[in-house]
C-alpha positions in Angstrom: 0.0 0.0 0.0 2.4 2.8 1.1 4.5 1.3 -2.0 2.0 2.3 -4.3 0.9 5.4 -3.1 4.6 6.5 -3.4 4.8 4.6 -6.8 1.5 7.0 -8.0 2.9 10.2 -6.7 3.3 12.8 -9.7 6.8 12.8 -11.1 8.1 16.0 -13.2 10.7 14.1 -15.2 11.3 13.6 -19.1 11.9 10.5 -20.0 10.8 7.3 -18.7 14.4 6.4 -17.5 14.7 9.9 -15.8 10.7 9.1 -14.2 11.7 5.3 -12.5 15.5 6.5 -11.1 13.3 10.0 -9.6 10.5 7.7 -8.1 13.2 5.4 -6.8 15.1 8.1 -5.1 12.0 8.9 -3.1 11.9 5.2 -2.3 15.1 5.6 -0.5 13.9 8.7 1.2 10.7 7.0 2.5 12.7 4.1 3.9 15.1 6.2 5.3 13.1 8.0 7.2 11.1 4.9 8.2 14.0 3.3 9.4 15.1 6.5 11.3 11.2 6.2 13.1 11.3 2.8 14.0 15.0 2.7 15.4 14.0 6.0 17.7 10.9 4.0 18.5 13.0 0.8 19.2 15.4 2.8 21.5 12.6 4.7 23.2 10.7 1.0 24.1 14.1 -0.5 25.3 14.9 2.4 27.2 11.6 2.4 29.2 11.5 -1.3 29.6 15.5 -1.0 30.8 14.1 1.7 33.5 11.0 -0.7 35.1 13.2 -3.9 34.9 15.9 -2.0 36.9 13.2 -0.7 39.3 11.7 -4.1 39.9 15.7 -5.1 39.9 16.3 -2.7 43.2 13.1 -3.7 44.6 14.1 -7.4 44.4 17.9 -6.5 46.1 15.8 -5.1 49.0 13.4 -7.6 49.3 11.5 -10.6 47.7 8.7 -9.7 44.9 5.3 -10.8 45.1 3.8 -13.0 41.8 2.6 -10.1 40.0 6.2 -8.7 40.0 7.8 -12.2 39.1 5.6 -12.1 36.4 6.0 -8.4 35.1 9.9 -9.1 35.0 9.6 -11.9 33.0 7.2 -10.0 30.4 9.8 -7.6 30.8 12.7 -9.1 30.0 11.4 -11.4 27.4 10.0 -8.1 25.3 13.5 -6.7 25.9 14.9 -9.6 24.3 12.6 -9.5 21.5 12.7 -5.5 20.7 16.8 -6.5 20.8 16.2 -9.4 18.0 13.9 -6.8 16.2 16.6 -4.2 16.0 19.4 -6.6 14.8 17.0 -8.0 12.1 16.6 -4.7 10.7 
């Protein structure tokens, strides 16, 4: 879909040849900007779950943690683990 509409998007060039490597070039833009997007949203995920895991983290050195907590670390650290295999697949 988002291929397509950038695909349709008016182009000003002359020949055919000049039309595809224009159209292409704002491919690259697109992407790049995408990417840029979902790295920063990547960062900003692992970064809060990084905060809450080292809150529940202190929490646990001072005490032990109730079921609820057990289970929120685990959540926790298994969606760190998969935001992590997410970024290096990109």
């Amino acid at each position: 879909m988002l291929v397509e509409k950038n695909w349709s998007k008016p182009c000003r060039a002359k020949s055919a040849l000049d039309k595809i490597q224009q159209k292409l070039k704002l491919f690259k833009q697109f992407f790049k900007g995408w990417g840029f997007s979902l790295q920063g949203e990547l960062r900003r995920k692992k970064e809060k779950i990084s905060i809450e895991l080292a809150q529940i983290e202190s929490i646990e050195e001072a005490g032990l943690l109730n079921s609820e907590q057990i289970a929120r670390k685990v959540w926790l650290s298994t969606e760190y683990l998969r935001l992590l295999d997410e970024e290096e697949s990109y």
